[in-house]
Backbone as XML, in Angstrom:
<?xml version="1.0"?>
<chain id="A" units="angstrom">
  <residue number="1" name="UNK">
    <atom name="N" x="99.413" y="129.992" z="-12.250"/>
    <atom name="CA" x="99.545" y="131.356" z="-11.783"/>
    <atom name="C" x="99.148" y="132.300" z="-12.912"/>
  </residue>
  <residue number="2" name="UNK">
    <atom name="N" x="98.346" y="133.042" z="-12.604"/>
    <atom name="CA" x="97.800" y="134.112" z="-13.866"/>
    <atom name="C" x="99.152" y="134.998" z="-14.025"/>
  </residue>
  <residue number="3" name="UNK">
    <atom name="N" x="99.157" y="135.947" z="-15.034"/>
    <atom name="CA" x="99.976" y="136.443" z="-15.292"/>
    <atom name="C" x="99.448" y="137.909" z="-14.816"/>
  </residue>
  <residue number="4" name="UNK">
    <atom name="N" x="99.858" y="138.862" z="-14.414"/>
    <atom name="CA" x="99.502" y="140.010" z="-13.858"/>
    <atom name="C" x="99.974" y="141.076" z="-14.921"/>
  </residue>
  <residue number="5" name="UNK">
    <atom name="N" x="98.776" y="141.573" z="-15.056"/>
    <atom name="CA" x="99.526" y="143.077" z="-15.971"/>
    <atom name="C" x="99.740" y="143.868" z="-15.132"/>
  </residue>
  <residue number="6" name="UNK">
    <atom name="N" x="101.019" y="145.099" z="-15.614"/>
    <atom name="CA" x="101.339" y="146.595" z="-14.703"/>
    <atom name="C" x="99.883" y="147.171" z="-14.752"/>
  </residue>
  <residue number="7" name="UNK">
    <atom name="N" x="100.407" y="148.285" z="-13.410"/>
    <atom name="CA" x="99.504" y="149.208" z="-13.533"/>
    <atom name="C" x="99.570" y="149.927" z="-14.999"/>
  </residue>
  <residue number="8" name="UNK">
    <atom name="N" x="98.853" y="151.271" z="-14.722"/>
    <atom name="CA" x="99.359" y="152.416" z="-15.818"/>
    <atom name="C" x="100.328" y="152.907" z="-15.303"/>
  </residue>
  <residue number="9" name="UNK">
    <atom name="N" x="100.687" y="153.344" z="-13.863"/>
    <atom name="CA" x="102.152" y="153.622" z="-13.650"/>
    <atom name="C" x="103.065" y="152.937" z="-13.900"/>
  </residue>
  <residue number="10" name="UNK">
    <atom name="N" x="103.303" y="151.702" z="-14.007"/>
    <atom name="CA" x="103.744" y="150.829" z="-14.522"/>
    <atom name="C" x="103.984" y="151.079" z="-15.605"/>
  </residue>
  <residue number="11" name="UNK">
    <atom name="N" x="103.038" y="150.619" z="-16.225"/>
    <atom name="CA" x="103.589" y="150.797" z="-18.227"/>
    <atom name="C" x="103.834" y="151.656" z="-18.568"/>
  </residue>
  <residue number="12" name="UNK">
    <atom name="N" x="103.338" y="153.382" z="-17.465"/>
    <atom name="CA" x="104.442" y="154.614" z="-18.444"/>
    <atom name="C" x="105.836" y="154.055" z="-17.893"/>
  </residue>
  <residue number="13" name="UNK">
    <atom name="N" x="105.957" y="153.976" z="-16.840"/>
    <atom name="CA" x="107.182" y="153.756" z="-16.352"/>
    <atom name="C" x="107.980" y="152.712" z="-17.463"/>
  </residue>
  <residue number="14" name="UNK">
    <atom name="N" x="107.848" y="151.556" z="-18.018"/>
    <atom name="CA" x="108.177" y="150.891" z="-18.649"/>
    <atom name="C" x="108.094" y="151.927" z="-19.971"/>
  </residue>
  <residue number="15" name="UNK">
    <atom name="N" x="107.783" y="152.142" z="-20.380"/>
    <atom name="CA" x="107.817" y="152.913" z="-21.848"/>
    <atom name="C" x="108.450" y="153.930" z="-21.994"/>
  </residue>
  <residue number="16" name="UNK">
    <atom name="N" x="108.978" y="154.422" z="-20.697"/>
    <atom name="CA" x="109.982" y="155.701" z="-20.560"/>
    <atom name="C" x="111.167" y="155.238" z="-20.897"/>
  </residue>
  <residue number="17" name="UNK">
    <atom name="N" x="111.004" y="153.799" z="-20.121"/>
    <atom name="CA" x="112.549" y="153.020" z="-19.810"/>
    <atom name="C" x="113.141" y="152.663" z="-21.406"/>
  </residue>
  <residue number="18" name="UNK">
    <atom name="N" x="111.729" y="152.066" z="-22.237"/>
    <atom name="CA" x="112.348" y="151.838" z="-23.347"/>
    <atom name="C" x="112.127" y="152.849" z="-23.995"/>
  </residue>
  <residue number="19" name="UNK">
    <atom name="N" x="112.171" y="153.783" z="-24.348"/>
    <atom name="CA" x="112.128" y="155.668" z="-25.323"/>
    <atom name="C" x="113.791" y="156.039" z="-24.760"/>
  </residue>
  <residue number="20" name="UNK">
    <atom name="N" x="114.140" y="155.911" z="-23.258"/>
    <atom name="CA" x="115.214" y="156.218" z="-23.085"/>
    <atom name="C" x="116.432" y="155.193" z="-23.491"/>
  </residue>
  <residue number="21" name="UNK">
    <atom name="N" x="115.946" y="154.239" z="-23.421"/>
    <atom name="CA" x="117.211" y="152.978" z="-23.757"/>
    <atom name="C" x="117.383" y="152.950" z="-24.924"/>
  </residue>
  <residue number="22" name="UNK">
    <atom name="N" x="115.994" y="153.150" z="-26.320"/>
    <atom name="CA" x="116.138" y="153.417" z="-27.430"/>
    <atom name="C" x="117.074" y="154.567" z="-27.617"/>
  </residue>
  <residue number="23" name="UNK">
    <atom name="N" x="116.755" y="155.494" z="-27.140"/>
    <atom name="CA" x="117.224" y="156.985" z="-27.344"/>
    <atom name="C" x="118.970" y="157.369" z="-26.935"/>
  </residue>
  <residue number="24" name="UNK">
    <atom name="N" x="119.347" y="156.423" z="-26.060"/>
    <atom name="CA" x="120.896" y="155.744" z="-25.935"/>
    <atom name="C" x="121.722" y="155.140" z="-26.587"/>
  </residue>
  <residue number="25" name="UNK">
    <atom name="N" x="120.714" y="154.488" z="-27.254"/>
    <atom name="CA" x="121.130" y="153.487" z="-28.432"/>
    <atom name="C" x="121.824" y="154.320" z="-29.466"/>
  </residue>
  <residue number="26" name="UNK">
    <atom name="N" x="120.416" y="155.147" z="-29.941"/>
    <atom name="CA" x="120.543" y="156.298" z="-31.232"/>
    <atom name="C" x="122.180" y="156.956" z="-30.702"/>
  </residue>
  <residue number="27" name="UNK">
    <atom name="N" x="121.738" y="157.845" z="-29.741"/>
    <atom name="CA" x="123.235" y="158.370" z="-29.664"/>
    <atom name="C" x="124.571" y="158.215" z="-29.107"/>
  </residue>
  <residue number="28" name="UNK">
    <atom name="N" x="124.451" y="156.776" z="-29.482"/>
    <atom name="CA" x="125.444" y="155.610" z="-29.337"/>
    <atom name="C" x="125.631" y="155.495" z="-30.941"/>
  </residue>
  <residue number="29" name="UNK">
    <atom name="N" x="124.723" y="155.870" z="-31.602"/>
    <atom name="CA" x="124.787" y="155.710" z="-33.443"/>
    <atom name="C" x="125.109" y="154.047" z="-33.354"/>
  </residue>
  <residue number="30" name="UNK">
    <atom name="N" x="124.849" y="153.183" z="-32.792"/>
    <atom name="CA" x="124.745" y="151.970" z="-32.560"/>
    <atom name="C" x="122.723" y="151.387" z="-33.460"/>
  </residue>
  <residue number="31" name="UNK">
    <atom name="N" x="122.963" y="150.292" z="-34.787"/>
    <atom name="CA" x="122.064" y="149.998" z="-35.027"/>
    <atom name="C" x="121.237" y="149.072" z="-34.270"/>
  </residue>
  <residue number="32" name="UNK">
    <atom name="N" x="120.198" y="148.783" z="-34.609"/>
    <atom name="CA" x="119.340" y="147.758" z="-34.243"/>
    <atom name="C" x="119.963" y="146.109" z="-34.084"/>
  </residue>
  <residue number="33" name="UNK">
    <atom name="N" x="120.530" y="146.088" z="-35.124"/>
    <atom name="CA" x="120.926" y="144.651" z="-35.627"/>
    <atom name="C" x="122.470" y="144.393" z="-34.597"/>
  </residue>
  <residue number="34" name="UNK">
    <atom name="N" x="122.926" y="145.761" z="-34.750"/>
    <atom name="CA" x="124.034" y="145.618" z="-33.764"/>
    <atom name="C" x="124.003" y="145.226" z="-32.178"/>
  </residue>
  <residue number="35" name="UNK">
    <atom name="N" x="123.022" y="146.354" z="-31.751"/>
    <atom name="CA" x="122.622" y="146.084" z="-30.132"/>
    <atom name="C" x="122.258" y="144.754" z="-29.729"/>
  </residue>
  <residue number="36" name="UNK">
    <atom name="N" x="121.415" y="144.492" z="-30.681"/>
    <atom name="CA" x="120.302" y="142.825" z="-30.217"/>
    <atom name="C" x="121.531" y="141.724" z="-30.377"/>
  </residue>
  <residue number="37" name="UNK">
    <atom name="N" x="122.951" y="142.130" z="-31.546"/>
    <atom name="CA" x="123.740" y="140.653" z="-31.508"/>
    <atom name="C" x="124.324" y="141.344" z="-30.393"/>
  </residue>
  <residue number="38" name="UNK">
    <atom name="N" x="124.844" y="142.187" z="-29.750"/>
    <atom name="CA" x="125.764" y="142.439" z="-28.509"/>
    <atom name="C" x="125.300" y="142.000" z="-27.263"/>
  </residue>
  <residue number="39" name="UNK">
    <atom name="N" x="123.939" y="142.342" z="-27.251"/>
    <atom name="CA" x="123.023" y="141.992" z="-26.215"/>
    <atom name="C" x="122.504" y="140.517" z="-25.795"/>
  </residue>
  <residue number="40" name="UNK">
    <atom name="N" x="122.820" y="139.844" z="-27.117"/>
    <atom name="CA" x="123.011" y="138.457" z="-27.426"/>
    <atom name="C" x="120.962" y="138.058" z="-27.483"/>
  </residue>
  <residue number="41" name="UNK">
    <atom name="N" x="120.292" y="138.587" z="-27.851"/>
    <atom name="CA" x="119.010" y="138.593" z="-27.902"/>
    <atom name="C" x="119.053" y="138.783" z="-29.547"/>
  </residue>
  <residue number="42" name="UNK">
    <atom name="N" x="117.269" y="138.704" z="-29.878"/>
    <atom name="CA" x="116.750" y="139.405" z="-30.981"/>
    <atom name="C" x="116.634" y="140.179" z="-31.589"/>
  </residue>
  <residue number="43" name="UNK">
    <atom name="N" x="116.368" y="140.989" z="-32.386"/>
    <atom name="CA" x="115.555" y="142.067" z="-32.745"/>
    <atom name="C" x="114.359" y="142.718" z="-32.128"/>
  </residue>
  <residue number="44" name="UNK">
    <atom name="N" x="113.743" y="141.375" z="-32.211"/>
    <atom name="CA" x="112.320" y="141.220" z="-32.139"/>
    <atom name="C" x="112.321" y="141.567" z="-30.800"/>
  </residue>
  <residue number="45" name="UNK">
    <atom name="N" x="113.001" y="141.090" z="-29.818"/>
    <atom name="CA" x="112.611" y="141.110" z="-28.773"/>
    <atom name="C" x="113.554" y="142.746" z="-27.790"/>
  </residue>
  <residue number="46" name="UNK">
    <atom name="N" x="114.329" y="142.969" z="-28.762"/>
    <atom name="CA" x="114.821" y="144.912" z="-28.705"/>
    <atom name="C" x="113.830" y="145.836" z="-28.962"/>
  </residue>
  <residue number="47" name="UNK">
    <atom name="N" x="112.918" y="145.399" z="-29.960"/>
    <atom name="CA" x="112.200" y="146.175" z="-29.930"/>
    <atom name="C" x="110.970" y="145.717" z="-28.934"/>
  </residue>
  <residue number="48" name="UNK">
    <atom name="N" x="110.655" y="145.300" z="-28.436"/>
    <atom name="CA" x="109.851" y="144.748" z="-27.595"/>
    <atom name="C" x="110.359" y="145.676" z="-26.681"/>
  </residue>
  <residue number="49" name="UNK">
    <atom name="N" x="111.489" y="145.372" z="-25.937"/>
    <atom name="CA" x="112.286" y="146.016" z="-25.174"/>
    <atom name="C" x="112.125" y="148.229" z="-24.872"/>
  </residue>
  <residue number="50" name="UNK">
    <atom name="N" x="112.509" y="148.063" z="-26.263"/>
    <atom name="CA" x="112.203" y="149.639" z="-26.661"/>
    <atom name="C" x="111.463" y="150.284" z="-26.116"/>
  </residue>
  <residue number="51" name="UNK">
    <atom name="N" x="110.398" y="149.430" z="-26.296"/>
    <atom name="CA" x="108.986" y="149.749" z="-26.517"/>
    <atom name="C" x="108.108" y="149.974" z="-25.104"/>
  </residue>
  <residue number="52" name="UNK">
    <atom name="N" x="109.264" y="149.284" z="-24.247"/>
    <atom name="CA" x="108.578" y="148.996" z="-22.853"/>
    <atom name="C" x="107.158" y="148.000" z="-22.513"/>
  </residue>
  <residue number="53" name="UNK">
    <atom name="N" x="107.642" y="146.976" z="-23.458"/>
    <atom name="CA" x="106.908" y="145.516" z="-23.112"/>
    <atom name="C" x="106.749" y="144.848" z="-21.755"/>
  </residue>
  <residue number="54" name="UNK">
    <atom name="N" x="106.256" y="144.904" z="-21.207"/>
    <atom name="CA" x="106.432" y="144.327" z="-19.702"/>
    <atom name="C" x="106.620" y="142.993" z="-19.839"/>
  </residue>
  <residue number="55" name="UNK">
    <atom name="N" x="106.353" y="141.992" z="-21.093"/>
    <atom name="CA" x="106.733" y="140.574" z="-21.259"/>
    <atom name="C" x="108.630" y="140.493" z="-21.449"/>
  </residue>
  <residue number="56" name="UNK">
    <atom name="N" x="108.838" y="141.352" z="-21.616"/>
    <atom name="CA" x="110.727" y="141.390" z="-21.753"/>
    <atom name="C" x="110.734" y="141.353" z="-20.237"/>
  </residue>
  <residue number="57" name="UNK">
    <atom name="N" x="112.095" y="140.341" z="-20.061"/>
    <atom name="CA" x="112.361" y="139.708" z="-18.917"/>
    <atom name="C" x="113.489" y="141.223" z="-18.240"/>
  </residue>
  <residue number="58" name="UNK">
    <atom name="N" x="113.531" y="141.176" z="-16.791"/>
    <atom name="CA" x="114.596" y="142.622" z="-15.892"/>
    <atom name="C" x="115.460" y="142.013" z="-16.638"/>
  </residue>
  <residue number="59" name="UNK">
    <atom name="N" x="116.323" y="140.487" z="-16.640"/>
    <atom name="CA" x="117.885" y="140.405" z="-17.161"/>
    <atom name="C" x="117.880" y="140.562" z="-18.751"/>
  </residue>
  <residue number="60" name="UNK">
    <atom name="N" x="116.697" y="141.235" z="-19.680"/>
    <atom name="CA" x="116.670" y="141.559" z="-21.115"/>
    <atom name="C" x="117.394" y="142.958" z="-20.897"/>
  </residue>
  <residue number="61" name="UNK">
    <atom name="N" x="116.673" y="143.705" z="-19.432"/>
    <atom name="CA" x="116.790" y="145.036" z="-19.413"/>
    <atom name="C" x="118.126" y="145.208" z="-19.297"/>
  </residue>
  <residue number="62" name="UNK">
    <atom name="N" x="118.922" y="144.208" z="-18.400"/>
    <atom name="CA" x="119.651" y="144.918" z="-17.416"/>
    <atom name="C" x="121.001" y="144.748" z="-18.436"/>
  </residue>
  <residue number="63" name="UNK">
    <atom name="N" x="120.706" y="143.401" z="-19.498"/>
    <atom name="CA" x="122.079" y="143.238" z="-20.401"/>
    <atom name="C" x="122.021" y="144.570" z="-21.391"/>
  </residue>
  <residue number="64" name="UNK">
    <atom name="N" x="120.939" y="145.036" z="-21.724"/>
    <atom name="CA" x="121.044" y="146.231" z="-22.817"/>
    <atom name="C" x="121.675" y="147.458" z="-21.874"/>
  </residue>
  <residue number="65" name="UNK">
    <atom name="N" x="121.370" y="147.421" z="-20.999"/>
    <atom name="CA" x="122.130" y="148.433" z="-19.750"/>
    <atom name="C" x="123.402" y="148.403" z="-19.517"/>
  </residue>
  <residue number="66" name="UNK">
    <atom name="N" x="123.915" y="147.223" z="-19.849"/>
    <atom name="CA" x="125.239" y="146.537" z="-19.894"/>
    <atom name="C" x="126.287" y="147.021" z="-21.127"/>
  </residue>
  <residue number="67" name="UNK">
    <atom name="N" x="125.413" y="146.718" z="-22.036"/>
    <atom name="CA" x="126.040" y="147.176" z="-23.540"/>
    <atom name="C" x="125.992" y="148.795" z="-23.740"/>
  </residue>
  <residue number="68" name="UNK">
    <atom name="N" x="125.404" y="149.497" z="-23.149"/>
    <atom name="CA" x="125.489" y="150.874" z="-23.197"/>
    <atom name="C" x="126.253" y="151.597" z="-22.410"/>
  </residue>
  <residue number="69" name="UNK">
    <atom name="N" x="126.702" y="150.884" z="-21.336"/>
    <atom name="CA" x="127.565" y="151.390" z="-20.131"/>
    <atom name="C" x="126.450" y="151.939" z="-19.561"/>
  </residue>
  <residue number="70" name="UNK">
    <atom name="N" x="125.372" y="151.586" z="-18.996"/>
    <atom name="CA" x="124.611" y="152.103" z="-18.173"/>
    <atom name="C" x="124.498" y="151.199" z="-16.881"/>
  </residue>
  <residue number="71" name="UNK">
    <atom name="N" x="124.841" y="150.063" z="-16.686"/>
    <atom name="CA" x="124.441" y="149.245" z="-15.502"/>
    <atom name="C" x="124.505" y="149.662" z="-14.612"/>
  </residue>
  <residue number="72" name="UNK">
    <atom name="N" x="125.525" y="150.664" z="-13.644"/>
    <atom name="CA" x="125.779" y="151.109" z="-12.111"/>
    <atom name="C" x="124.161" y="151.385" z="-11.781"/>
  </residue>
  <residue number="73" name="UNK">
    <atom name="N" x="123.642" y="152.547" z="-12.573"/>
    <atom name="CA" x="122.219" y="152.837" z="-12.928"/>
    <atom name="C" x="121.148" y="151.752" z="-12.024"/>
  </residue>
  <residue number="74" name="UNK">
    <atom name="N" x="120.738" y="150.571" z="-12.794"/>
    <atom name="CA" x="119.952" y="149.624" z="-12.633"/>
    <atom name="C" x="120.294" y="149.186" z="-10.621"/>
  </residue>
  <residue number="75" name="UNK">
    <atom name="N" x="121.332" y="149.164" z="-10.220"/>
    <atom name="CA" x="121.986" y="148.474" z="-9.358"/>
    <atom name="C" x="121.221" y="149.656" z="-7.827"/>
  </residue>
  <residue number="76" name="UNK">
    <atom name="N" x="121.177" y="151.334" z="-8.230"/>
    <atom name="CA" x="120.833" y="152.188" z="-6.941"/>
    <atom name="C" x="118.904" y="152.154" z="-7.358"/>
  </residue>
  <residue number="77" name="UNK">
    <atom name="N" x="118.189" y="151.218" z="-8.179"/>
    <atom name="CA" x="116.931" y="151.329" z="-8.352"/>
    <atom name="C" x="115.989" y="151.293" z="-7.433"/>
  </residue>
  <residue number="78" name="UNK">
    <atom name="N" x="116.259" y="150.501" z="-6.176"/>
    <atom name="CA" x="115.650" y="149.978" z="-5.103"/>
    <atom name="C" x="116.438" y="150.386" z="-3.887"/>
  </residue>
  <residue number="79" name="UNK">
    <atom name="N" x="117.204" y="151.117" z="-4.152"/>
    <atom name="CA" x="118.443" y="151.379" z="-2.954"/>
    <atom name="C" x="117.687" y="152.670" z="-1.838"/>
  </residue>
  <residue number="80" name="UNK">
    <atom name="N" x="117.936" y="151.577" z="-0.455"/>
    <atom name="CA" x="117.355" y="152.667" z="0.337"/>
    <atom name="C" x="117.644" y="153.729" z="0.682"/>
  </residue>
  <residue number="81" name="UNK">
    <atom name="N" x="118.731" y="154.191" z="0.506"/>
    <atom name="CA" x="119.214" y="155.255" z="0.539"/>
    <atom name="C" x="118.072" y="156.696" z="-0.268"/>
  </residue>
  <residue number="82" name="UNK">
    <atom name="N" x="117.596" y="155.703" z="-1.083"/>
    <atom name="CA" x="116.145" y="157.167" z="-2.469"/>
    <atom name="C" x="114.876" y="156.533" z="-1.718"/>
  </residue>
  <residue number="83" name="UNK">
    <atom name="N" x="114.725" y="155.446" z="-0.861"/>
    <atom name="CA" x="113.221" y="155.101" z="-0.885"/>
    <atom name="C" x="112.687" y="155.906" z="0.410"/>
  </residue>
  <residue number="84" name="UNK">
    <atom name="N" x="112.215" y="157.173" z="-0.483"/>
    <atom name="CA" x="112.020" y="158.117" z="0.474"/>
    <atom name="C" x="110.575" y="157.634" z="1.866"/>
  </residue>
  <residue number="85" name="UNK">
    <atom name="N" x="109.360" y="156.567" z="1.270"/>
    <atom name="CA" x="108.477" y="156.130" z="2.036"/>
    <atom name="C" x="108.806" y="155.184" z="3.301"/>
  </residue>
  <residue number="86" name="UNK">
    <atom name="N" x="109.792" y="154.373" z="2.527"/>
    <atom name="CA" x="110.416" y="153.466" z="3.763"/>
    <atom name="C" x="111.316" y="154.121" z="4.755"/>
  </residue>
  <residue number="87" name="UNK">
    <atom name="N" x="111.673" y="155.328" z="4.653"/>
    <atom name="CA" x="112.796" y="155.846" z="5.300"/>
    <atom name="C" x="112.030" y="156.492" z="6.448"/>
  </residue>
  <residue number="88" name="UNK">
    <atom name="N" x="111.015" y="157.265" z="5.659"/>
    <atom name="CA" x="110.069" y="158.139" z="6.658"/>
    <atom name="C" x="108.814" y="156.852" z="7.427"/>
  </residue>
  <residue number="89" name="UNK">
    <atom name="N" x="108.849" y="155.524" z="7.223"/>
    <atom name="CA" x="108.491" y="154.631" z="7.895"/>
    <atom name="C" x="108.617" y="154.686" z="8.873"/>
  </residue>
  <residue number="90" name="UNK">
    <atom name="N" x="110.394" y="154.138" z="9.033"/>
    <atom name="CA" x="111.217" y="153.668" z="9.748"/>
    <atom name="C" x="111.376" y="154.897" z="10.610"/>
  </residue>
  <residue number="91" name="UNK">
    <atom name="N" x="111.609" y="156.009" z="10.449"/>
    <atom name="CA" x="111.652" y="157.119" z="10.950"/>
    <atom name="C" x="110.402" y="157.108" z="12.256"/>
  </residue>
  <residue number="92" name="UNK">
    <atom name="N" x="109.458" y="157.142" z="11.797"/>
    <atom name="CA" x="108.034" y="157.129" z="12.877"/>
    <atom name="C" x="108.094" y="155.921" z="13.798"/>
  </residue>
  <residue number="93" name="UNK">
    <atom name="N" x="109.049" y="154.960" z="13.675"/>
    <atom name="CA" x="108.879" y="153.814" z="14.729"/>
    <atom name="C" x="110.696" y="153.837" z="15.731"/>
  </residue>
  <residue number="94" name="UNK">
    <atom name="N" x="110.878" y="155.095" z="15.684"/>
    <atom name="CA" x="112.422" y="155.227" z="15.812"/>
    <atom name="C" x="111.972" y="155.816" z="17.160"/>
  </residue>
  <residue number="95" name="UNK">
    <atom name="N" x="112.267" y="155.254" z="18.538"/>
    <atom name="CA" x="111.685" y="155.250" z="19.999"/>
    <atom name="C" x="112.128" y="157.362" z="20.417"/>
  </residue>
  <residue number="96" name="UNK">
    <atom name="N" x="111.490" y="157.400" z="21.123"/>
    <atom name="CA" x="111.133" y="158.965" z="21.562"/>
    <atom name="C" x="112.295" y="159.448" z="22.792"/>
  </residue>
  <residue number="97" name="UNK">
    <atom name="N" x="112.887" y="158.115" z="23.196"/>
    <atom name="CA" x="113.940" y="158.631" z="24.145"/>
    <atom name="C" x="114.739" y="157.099" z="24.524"/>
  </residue>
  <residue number="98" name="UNK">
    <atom name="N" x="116.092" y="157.529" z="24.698"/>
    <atom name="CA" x="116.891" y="155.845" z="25.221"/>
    <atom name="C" x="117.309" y="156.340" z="26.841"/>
  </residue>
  <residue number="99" name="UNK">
    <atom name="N" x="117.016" y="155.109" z="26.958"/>
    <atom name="CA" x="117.165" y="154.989" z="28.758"/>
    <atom name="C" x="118.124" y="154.053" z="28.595"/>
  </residue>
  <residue number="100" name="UNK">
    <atom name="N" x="119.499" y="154.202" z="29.472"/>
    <atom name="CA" x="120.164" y="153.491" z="30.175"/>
    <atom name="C" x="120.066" y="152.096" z="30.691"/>
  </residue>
  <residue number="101" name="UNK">
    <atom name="N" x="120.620" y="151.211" z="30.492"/>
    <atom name="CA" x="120.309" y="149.898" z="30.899"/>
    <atom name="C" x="120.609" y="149.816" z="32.141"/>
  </residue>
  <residue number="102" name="UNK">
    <atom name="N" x="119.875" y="149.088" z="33.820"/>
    <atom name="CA" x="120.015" y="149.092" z="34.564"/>
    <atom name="C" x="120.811" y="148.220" z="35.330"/>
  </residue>
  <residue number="103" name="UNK">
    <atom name="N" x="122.398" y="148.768" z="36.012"/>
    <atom name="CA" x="123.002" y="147.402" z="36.552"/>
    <atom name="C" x="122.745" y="147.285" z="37.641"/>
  </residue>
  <residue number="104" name="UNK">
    <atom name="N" x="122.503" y="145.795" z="37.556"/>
    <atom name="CA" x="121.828" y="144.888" z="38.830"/>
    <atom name="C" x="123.365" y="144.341" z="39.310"/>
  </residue>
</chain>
């Protein structure tokens, strides 16, 4: 299986994620060396993380999300309740009138 790179929406999206997770960190005044042993990972691979590497695995993301008190976050990402395209989908196939079922 080839490996697929993100789009460019993608990788800003990823690089936001890690500028902001970095930027949590900072004002958490929480170091480098600290996060990666809490997180039970690397360095190497925090900053990877940071950085918005798309080779860092979602459960790299979701434990640093963990250690910051951010997880609830990660959990409404896909929640249909925001997926404004699928809603207005579903919306257009939602029937134009209900008729009564007929007893025989």
């Amino acid at each position: 299986m080839a490996l697929l790179f993100p789009t460019a929406a993608a990788q800003r999206a990823l690089r936001k994620l890690g500028d902001d997770i970095r930027d949590a960190r900072r004002r958490r005044r929480i170091q480098t060396a600290v996060m990666a042993e809490r997180a039970q990972m690397s360095r190497a691979t925090l900053h990877k993380l940071e950085r918005g590497d798309p080779a860092v695995s979602m459960g790299a993301y979701a434990t640093v999300l963990f250690v910051l008190g951010m997880i609830e976050r990660l959990s409404d990402l896909a929640d249909a309740r925001f997926d404004r395209a699928g809603l207005a989908l579903e919306e257009e196939h939602l029937p134009k009138r209900i008729r009564s079922k007929k007893v025989v």
